[in-house]
PyMOL Python script that loads the backbone (N, CA, C, O; Angstrom):
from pymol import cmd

cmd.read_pdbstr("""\
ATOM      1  N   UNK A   1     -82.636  86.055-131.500  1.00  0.00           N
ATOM      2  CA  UNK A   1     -82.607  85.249-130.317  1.00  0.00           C
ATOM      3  C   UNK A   1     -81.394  84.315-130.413  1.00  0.00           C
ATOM      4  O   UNK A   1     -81.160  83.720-131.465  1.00  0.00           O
ATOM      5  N   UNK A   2     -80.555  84.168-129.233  1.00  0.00           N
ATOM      6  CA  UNK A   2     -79.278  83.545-129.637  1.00  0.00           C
ATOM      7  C   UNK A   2     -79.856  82.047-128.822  1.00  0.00           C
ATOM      8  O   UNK A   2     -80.858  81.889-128.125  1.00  0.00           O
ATOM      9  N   UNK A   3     -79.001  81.264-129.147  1.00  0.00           N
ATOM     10  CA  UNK A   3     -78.851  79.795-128.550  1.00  0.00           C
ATOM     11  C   UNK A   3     -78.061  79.436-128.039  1.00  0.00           C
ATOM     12  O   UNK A   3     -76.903  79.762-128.303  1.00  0.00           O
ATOM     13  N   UNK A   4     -78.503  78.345-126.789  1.00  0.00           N
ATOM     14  CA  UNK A   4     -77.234  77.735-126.444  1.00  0.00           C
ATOM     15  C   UNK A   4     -77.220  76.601-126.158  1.00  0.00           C
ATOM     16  O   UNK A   4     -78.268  76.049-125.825  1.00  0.00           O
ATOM     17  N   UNK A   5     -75.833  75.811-126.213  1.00  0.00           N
ATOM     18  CA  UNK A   5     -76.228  74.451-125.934  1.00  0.00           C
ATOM     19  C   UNK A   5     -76.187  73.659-124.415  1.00  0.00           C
ATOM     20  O   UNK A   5     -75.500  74.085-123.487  1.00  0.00           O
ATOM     21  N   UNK A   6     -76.766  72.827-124.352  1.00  0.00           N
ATOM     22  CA  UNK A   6     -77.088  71.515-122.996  1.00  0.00           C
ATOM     23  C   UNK A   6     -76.990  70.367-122.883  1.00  0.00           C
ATOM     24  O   UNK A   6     -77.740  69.667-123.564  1.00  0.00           O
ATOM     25  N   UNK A   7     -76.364  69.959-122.296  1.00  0.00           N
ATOM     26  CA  UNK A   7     -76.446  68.793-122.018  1.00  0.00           C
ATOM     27  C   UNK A   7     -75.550  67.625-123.241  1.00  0.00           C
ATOM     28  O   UNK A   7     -75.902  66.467-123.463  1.00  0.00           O
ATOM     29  N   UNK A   8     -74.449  68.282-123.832  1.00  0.00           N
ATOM     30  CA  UNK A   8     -73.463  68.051-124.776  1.00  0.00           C
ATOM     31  C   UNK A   8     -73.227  66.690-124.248  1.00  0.00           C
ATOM     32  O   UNK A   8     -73.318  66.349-123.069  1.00  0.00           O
ATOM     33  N   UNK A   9     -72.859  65.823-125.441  1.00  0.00           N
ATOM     34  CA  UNK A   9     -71.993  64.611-125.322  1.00  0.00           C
ATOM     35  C   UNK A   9     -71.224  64.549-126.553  1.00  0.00           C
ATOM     36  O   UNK A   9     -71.050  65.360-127.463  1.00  0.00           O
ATOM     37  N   UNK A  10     -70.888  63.587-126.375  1.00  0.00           N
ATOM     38  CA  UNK A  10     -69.654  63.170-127.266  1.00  0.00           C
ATOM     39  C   UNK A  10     -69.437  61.476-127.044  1.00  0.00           C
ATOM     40  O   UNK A  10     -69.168  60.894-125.994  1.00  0.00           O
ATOM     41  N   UNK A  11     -69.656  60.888-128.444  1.00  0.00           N
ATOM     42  CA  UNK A  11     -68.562  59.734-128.715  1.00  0.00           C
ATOM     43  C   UNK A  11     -67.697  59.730-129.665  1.00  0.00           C
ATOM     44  O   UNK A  11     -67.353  60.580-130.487  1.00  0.00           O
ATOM     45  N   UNK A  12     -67.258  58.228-129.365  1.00  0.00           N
ATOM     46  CA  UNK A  12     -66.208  57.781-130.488  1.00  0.00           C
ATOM     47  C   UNK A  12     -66.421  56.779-131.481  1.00  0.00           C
ATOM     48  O   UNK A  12     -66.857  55.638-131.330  1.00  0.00           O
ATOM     49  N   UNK A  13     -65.903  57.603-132.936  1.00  0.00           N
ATOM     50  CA  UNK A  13     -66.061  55.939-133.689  1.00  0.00           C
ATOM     51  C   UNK A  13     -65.660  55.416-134.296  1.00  0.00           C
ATOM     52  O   UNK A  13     -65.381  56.193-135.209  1.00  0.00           O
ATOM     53  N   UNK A  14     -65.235  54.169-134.640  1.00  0.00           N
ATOM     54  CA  UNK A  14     -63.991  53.357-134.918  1.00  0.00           C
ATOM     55  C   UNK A  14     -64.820  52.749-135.955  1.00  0.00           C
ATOM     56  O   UNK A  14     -65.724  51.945-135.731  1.00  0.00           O
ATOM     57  N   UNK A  15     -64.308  53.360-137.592  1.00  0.00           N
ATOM     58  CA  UNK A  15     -64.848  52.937-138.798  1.00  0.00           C
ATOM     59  C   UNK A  15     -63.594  51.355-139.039  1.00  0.00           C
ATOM     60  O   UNK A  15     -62.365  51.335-139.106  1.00  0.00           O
ATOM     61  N   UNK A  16     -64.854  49.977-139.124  1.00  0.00           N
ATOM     62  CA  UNK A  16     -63.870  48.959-139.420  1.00  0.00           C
ATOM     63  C   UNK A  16     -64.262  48.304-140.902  1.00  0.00           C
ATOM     64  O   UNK A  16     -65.446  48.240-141.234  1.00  0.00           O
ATOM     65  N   UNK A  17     -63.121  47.787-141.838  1.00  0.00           N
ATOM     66  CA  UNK A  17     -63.443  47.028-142.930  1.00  0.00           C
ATOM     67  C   UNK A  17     -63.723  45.721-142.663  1.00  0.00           C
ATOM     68  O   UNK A  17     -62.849  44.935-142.295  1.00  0.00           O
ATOM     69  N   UNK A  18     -65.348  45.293-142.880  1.00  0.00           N
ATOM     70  CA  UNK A  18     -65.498  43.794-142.226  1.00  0.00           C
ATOM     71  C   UNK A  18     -64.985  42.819-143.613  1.00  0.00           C
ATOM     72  O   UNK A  18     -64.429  41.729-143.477  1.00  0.00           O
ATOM     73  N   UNK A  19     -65.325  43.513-145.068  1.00  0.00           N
ATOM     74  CA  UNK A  19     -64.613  42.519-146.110  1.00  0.00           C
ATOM     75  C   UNK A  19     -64.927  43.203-147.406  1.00  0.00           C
ATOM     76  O   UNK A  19     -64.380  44.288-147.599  1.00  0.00           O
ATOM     77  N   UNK A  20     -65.710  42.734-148.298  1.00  0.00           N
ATOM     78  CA  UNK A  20     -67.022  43.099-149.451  1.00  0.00           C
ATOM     79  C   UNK A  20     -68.137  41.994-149.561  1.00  0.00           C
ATOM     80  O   UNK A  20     -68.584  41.021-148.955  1.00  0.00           O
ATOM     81  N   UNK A  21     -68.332  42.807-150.811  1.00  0.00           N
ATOM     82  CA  UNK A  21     -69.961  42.655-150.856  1.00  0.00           C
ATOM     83  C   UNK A  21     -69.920  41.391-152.623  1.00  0.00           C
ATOM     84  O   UNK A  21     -68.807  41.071-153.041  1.00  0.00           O
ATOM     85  N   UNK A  22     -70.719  41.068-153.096  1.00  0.00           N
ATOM     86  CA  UNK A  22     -70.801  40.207-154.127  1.00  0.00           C
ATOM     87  C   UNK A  22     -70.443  41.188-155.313  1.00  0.00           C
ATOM     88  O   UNK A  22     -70.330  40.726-156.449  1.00  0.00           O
ATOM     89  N   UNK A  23     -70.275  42.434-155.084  1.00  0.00           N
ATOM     90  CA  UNK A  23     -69.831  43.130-156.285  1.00  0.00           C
ATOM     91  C   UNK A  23     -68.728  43.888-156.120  1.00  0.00           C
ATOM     92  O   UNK A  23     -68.517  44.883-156.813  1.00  0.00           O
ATOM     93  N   UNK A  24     -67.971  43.494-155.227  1.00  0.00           N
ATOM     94  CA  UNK A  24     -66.923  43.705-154.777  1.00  0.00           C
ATOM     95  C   UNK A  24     -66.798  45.128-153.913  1.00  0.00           C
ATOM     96  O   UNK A  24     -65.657  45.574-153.791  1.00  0.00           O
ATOM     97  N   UNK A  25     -67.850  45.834-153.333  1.00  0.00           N
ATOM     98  CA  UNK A  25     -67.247  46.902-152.923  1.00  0.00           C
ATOM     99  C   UNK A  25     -67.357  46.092-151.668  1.00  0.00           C
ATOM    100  O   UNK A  25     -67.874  45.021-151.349  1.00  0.00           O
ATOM    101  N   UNK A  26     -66.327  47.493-150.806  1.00  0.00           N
ATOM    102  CA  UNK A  26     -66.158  47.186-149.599  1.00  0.00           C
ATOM    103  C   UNK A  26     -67.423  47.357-148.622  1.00  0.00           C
ATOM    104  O   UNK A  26     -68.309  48.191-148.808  1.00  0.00           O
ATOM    105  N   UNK A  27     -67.369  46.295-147.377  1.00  0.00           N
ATOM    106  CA  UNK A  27     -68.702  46.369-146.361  1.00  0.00           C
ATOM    107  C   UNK A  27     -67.907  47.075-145.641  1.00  0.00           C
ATOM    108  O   UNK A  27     -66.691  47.122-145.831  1.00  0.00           O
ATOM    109  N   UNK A  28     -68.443  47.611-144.860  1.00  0.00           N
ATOM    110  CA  UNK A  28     -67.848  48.581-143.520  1.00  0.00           C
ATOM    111  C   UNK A  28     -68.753  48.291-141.824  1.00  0.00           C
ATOM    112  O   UNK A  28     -69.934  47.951-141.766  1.00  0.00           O
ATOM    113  N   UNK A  29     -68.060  48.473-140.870  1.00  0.00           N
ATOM    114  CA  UNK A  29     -69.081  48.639-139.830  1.00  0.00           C
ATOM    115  C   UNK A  29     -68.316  49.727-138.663  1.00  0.00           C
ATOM    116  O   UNK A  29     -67.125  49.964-138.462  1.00  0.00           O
ATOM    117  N   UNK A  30     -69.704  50.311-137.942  1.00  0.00           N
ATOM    118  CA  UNK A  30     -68.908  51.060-136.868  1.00  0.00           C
ATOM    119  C   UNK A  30     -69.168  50.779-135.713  1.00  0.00           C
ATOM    120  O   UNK A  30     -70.309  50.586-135.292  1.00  0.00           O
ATOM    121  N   UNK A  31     -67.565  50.686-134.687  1.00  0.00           N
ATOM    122  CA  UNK A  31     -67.776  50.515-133.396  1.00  0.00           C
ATOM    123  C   UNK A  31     -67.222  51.891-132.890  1.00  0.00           C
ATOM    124  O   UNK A  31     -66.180  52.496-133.142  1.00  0.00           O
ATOM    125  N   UNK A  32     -68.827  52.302-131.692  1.00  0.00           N
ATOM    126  CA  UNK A  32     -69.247  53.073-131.193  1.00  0.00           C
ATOM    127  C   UNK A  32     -69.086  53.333-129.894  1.00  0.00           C
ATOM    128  O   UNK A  32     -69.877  52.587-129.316  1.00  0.00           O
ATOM    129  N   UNK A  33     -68.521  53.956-129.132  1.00  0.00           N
ATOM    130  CA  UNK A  33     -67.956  54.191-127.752  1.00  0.00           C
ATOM    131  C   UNK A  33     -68.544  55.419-127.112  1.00  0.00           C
ATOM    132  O   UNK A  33     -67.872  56.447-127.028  1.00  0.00           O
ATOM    133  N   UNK A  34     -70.055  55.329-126.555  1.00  0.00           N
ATOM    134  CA  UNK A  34     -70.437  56.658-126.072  1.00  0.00           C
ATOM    135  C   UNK A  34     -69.726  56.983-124.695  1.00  0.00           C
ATOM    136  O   UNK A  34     -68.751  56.330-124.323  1.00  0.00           O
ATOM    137  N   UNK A  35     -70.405  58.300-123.764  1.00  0.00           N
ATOM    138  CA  UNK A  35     -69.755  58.377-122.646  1.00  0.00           C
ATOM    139  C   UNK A  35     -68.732  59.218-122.801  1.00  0.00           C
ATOM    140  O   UNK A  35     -68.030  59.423-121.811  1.00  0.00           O
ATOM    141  N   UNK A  36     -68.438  59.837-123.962  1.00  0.00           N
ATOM    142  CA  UNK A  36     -66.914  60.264-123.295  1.00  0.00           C
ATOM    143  C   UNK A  36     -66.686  61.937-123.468  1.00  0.00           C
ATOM    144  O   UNK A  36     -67.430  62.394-124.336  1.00  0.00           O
ATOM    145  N   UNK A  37     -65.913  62.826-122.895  1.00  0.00           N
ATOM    146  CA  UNK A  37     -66.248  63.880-122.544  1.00  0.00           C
ATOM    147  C   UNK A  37     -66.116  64.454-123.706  1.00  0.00           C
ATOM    148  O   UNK A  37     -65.502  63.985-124.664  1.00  0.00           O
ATOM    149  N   UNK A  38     -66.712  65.530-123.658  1.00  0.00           N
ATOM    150  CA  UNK A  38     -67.064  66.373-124.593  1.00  0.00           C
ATOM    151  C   UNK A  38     -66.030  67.604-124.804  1.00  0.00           C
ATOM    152  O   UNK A  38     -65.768  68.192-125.854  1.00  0.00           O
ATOM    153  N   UNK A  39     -65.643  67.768-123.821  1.00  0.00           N
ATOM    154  CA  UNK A  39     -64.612  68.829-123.580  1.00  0.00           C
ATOM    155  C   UNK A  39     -62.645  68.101-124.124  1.00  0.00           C
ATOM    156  O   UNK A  39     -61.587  68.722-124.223  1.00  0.00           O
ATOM    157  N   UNK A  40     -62.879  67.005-124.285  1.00  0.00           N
ATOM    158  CA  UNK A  40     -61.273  66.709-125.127  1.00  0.00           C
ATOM    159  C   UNK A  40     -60.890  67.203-126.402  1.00  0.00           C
ATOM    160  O   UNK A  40     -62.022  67.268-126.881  1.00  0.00           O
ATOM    161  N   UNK A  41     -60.373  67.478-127.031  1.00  0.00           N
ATOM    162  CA  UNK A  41     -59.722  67.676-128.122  1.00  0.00           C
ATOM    163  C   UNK A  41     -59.844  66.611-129.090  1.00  0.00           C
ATOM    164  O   UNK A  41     -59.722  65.396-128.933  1.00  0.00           O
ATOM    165  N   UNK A  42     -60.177  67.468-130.391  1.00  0.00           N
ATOM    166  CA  UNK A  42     -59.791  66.406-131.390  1.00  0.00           C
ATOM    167  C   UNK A  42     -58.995  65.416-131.711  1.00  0.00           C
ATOM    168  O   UNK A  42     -59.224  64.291-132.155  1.00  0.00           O
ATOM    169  N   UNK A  43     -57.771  66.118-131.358  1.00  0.00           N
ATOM    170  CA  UNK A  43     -56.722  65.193-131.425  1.00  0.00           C
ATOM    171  C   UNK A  43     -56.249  64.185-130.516  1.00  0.00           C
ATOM    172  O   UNK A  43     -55.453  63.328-130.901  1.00  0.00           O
ATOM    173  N   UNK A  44     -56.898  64.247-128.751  1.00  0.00           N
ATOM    174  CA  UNK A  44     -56.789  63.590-128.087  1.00  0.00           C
ATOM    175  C   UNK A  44     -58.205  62.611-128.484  1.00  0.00           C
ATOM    176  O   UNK A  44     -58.007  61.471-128.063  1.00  0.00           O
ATOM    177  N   UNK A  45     -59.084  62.692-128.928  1.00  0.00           N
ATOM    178  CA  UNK A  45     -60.193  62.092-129.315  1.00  0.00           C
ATOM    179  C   UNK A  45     -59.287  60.518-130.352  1.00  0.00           C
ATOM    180  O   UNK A  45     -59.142  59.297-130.303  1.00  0.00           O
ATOM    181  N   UNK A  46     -58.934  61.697-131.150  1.00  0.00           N
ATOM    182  CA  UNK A  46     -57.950  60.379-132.441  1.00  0.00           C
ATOM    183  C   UNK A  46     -57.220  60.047-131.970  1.00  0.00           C
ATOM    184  O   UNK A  46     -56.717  59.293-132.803  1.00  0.00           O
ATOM    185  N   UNK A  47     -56.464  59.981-130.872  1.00  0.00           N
ATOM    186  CA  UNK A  47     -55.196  59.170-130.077  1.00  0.00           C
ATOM    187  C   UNK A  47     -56.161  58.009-129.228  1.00  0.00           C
ATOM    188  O   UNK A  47     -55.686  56.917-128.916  1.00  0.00           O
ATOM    189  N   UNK A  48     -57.124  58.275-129.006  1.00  0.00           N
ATOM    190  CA  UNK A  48     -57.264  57.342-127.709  1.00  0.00           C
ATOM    191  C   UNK A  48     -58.271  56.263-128.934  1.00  0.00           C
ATOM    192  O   UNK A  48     -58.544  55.101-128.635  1.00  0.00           O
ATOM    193  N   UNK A  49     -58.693  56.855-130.207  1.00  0.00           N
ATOM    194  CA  UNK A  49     -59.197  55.976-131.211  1.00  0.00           C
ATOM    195  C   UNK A  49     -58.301  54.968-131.782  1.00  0.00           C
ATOM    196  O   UNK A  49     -58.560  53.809-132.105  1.00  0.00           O
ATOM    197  N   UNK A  50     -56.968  55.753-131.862  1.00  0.00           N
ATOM    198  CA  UNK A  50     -56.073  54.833-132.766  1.00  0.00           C
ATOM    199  C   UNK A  50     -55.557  53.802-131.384  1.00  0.00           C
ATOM    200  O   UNK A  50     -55.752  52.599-131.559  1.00  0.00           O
ATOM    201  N   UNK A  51     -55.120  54.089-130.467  1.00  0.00           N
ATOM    202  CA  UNK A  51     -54.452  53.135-129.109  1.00  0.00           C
ATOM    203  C   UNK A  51     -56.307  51.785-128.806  1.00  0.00           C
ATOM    204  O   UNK A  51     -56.163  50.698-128.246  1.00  0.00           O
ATOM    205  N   UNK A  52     -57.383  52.148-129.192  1.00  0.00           N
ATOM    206  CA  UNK A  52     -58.810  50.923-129.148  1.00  0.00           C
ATOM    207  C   UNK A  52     -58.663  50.399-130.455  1.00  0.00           C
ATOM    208  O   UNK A  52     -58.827  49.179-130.477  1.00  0.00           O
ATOM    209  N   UNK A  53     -58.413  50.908-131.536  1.00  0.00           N
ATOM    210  CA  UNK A  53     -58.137  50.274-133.102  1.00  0.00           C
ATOM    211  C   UNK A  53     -57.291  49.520-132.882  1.00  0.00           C
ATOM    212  O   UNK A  53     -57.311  48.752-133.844  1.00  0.00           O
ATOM    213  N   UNK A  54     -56.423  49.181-132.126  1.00  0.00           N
ATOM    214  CA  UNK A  54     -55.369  47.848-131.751  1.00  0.00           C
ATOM    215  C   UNK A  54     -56.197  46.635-131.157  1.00  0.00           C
ATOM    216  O   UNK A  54     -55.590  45.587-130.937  1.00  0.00           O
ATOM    217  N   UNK A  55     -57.524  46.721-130.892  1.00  0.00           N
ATOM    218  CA  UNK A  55     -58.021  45.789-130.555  1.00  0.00           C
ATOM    219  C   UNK A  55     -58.946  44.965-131.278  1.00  0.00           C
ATOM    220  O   UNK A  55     -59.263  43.835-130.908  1.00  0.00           O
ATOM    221  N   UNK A  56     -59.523  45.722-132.653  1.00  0.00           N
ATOM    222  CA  UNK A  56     -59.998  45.472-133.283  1.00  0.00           C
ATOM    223  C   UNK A  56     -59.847  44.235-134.653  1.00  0.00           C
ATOM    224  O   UNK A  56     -59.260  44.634-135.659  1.00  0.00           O
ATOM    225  N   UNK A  57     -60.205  43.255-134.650  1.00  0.00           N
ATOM    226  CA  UNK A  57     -59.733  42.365-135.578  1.00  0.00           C
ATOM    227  C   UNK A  57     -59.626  43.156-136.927  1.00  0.00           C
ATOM    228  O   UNK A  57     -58.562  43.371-137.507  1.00  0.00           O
ATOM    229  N   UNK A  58     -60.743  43.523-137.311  1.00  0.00           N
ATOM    230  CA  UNK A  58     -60.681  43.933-138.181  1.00  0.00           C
ATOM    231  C   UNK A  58     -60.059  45.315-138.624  1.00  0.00           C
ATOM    232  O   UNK A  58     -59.703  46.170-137.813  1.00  0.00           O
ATOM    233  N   UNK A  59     -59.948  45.468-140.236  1.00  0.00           N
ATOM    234  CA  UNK A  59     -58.456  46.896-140.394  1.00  0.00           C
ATOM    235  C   UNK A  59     -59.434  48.106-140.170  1.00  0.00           C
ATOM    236  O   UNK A  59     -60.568  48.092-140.649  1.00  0.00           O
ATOM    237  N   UNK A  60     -59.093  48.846-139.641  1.00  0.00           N
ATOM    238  CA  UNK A  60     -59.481  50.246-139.693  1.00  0.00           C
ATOM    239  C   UNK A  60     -59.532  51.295-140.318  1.00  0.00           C
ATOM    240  O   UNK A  60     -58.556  52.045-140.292  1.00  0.00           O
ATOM    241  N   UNK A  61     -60.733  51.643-141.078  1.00  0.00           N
ATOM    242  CA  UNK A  61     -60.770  52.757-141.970  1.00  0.00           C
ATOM    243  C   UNK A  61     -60.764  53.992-141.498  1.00  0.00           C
ATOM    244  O   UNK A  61     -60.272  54.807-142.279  1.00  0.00           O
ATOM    245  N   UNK A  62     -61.239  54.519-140.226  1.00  0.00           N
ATOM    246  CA  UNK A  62     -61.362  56.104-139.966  1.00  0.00           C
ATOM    247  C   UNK A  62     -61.577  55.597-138.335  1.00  0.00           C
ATOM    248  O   UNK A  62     -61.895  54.506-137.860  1.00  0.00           O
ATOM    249  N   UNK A  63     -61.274  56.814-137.766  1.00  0.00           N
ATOM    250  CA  UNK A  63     -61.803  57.516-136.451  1.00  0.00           C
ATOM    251  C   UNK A  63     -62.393  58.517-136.672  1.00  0.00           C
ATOM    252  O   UNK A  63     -62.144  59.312-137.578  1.00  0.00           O
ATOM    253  N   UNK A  64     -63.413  58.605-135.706  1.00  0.00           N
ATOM    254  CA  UNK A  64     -64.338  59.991-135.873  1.00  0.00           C
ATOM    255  C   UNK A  64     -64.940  60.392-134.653  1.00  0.00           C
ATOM    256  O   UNK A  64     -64.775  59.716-133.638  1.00  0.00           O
ATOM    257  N   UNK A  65     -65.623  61.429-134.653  1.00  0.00           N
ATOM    258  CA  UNK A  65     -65.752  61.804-133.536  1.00  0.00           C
ATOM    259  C   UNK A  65     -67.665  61.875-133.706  1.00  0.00           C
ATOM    260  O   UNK A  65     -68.192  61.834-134.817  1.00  0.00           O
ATOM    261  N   UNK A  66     -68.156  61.941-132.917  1.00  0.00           N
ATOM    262  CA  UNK A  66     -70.117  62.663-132.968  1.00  0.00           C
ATOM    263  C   UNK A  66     -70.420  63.132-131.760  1.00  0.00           C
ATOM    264  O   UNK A  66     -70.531  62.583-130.664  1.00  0.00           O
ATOM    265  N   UNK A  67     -70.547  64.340-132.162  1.00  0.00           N
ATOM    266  CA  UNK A  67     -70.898  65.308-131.202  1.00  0.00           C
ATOM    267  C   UNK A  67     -72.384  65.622-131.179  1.00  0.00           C
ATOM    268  O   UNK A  67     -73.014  65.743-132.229  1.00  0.00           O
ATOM    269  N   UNK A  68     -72.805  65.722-130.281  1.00  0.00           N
ATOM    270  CA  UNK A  68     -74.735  66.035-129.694  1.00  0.00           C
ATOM    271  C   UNK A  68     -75.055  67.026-129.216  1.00  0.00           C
ATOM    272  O   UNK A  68     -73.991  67.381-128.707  1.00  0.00           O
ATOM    273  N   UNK A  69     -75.861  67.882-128.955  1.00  0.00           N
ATOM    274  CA  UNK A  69     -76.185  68.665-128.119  1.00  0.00           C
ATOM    275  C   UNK A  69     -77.566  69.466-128.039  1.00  0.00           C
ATOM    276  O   UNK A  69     -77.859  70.063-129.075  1.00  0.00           O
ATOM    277  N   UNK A  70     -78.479  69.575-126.949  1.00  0.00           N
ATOM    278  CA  UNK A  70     -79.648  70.480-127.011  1.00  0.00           C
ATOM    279  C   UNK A  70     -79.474  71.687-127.193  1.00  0.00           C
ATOM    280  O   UNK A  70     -78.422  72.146-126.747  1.00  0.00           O
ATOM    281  N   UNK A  71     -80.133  72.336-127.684  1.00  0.00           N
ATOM    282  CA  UNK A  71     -79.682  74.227-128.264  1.00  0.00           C
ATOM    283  C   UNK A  71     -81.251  74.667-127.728  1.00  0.00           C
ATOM    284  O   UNK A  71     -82.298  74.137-128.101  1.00  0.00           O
ATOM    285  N   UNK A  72     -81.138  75.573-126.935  1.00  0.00           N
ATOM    286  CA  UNK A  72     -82.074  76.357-125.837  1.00  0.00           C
ATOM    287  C   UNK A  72     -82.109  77.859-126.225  1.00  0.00           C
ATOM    288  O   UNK A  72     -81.006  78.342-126.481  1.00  0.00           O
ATOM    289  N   UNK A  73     -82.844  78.421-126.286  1.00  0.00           N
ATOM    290  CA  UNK A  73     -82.464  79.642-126.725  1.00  0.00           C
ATOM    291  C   UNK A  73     -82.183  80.656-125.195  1.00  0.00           C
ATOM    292  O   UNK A  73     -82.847  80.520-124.167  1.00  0.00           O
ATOM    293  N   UNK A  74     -81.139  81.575-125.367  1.00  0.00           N
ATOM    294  CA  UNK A  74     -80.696  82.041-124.218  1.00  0.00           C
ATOM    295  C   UNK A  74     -81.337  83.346-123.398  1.00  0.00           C
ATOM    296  O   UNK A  74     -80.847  83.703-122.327  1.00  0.00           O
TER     297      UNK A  74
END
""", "prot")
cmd.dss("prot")
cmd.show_as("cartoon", "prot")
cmd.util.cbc("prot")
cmd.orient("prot")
């Protein structure tokens, strides 16, 4: 039985370094940008991450992408 998917989304996410911790590793946090189409490209995904990472006080460790989707069988 094959599957397929529904109702797909896609966000964005902007991994930030907020500082460390009492044992020195680093804390991290992520800002999360749902809403956005599913059908862009990776690489347009990481362009429009790195051009919102300019707004961010804090330094930026990663962009990423999370992808969703219902799987129905067809």
């Amino acid at each position: 039985m094959a599957a397929t998917r529904k109702e797909q989304t896609s966000k964005l996410a902007i991994v930030v370094v907020t500082g460390q911790d009492p044992r020195g590793l680093i804390t991290k946090a992520t800002r999360t940008i749902g809403n956005i189409n599913p059908n862009l490209s990776d690489n347009d995904m990481y362009e429009i991450g790195s051009e919102l990472a300019q707004f961010q006080t804090y330094e930026i460790m990663a962009v990423g992408r999370i992808d969703s989707a219902i799987l129905v069988s067809a």
